[in-house]
C-alpha positions as CSV (number, residue, x, y, z in Angstrom):
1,X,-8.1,-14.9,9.2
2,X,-7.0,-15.6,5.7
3,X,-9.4,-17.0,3.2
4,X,-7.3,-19.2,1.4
5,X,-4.1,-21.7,3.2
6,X,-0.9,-19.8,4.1
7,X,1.1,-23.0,3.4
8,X,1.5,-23.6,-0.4
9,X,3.1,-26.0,-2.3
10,X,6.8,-25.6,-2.0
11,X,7.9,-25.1,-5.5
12,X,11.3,-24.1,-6.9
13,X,9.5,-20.7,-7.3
14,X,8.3,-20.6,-4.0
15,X,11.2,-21.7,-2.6
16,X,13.2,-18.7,-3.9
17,X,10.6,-16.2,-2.7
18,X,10.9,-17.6,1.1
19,X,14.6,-17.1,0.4
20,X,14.2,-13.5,-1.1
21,X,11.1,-12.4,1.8
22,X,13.4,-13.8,4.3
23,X,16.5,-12.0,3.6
24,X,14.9,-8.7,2.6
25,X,11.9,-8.6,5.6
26,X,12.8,-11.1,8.2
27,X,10.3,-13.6,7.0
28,X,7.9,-14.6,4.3
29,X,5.2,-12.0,3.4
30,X,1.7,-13.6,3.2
31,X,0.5,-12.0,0.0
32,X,3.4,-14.2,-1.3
33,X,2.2,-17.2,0.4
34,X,-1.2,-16.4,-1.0
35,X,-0.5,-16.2,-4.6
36,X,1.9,-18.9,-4.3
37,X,-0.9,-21.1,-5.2
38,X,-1.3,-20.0,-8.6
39,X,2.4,-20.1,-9.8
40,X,2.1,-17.5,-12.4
41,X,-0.1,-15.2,-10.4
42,X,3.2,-15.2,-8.5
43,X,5.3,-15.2,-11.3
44,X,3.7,-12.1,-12.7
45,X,3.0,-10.3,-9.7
46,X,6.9,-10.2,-8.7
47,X,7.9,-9.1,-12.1
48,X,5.1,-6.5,-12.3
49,X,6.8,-5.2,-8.4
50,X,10.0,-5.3,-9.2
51,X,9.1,-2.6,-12.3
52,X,7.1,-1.0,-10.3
53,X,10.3,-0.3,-7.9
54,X,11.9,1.2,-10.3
55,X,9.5,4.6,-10.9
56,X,11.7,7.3,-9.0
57,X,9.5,10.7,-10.6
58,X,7.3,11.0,-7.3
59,X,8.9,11.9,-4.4
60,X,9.5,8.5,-2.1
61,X,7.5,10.2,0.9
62,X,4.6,11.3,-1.3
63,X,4.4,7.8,-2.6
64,X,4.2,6.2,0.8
65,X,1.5,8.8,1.8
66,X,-0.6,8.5,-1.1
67,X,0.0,4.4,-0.4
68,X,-1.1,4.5,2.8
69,X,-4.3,7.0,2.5
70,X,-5.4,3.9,-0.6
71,X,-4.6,1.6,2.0
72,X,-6.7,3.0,4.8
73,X,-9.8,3.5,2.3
74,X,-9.9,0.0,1.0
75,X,-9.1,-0.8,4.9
76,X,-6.3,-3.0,4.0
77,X,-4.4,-3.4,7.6
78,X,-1.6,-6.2,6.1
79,X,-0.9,-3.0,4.0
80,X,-1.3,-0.1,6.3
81,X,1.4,-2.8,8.6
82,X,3.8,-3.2,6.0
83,X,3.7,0.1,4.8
84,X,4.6,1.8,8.1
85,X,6.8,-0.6,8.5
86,X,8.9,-0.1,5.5
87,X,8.4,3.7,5.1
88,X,9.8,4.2,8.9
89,X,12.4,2.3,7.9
90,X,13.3,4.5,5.2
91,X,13.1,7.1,8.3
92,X,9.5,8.6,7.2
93,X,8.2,11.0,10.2
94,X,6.1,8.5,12.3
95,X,3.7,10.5,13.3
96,X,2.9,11.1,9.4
97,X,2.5,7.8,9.3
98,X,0.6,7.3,12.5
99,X,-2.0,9.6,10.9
100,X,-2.4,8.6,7.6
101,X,-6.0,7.2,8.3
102,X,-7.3,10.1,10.2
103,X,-4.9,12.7,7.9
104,X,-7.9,15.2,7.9
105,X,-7.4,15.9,11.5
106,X,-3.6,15.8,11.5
107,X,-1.2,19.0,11.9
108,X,1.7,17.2,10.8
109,X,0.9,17.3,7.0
110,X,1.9,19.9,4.5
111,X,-0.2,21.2,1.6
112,X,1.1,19.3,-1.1
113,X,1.2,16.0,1.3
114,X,-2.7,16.6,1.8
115,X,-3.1,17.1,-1.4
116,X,-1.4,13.5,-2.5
117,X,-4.0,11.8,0.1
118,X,-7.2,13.9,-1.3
119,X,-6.0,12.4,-4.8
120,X,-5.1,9.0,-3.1
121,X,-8.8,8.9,-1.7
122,X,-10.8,10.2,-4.7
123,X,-9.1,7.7,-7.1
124,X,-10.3,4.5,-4.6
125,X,-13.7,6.0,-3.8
126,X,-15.6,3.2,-6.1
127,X,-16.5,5.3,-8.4
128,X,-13.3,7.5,-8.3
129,X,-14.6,10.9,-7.2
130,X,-11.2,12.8,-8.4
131,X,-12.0,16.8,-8.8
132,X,-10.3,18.9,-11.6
133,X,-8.9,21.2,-8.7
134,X,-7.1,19.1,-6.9
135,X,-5.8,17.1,-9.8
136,X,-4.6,20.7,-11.2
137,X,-3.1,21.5,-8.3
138,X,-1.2,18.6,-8.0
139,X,-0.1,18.7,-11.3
140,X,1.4,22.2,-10.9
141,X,3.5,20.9,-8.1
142,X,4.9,17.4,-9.0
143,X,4.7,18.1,-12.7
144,X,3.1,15.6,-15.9
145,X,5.8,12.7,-15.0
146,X,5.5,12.5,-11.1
147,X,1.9,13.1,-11.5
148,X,1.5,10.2,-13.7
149,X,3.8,8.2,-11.3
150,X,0.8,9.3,-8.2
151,X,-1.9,8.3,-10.4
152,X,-0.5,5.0,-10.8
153,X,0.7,4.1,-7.3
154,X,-2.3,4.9,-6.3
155,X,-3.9,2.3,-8.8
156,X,-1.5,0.0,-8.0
157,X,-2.1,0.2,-4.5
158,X,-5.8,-0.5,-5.0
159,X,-4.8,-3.7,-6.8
160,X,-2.6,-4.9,-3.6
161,X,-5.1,-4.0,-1.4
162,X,-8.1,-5.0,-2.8
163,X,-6.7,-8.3,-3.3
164,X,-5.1,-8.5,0.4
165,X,-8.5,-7.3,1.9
166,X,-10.7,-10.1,0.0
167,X,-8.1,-12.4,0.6
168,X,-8.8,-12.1,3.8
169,X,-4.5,-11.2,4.4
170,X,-4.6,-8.9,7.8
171,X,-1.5,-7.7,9.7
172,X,1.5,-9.5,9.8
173,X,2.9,-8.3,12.8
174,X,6.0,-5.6,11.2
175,X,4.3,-2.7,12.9
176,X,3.0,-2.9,16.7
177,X,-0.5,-2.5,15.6
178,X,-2.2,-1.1,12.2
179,X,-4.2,2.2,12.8
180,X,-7.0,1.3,10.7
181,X,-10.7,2.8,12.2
182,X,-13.3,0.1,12.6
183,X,-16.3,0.6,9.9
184,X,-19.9,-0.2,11.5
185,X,-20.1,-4.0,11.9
186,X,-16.0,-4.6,11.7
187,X,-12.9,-5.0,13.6
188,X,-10.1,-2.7,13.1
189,X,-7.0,-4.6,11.4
């Protein structure tokens, strides 16, 4: 359950989010509703997205992987929902995305796309445990601009969930169910 109301003031701001949520994903997104509250939260947060939409170095499928994996880690399941549900929409493999939390153990994952979740991982462990392999092979691949693009979608992705997760924000119904594995002492999303 969320920590904080779903059900904001209605502000002309507001009011155009619902509008844009609506149109774009069938209905309002609760991070939305949550930072609604603080009207330049909001404010900044959208402006800071819709920049962020615009980095096109990293390949889109290596993005959602390296997403995802962040996701799983901080155990964020309103991300690992939406996620899934937008990257399948973009026709992503679903069984790729199906395994993202348990990627280790997965056959459906090439090198380079286990190599994106290593990085994903290492860079939300807390401290970020990123190796100078890895990191150097992945730089080989995707080259110094897509490799700066991973580094900060992963980063950014830690910011969305790490705010989702304390927010309390949990699946919002776009995917069936969220695949995240129960820690000792929690529910799975």
């Amino acid at each position: 359950m969320a920590r904080i109301s779903l059900t904001p003031r209605r502000s002309l701001l507001f009011r155009a989010v619902e509008w844009y949520c609506k149109r774009t994903y069938g209905k309002v997104l609760d991070p939305a509703r949550a930072l609604a509250h603080n009207p330049r939260v909001l404010w900044t947060d959208l402006r800071f997205e819709l920049s962020v939409a615009k980095w096109k170095e990293l390949d889109p499928g290596l993005k959602a992987l390296a997403v995802m994996a962040s996701a799983a880690s901080i155990g964020c399941s309103w991300c690992m929902d939406f996620g899934h549900w937008e990257s399948q929409g973009r026709g992503m493999d679903v069984r790729k995305l199906r395994d993202v939390p348990m990627w280790r153990d997965s056959d459906v994952y090439t090198p380079l796309e286990r190599d994106v979740m290593e990085y994903a991982e290492a860079m939300t462990a807390n401290p970020p445990e990123v190796g100078d392999e890895p990191a150097a092979r992945l730089l080989t691949a995707l080259g110094e601009a897509a490799f700066v693009e991973l580094t900060a979608m992963v980063a950014v992705e830690n910011l969305r969930s790490r705010m989702n997760a304390a927010l309390g924000l949990t699946s919002q119904g776009f995917k069936d169910h969220c695949d995240i594995p129960a820690r000792p002492g929690t529910a799975a999303g």
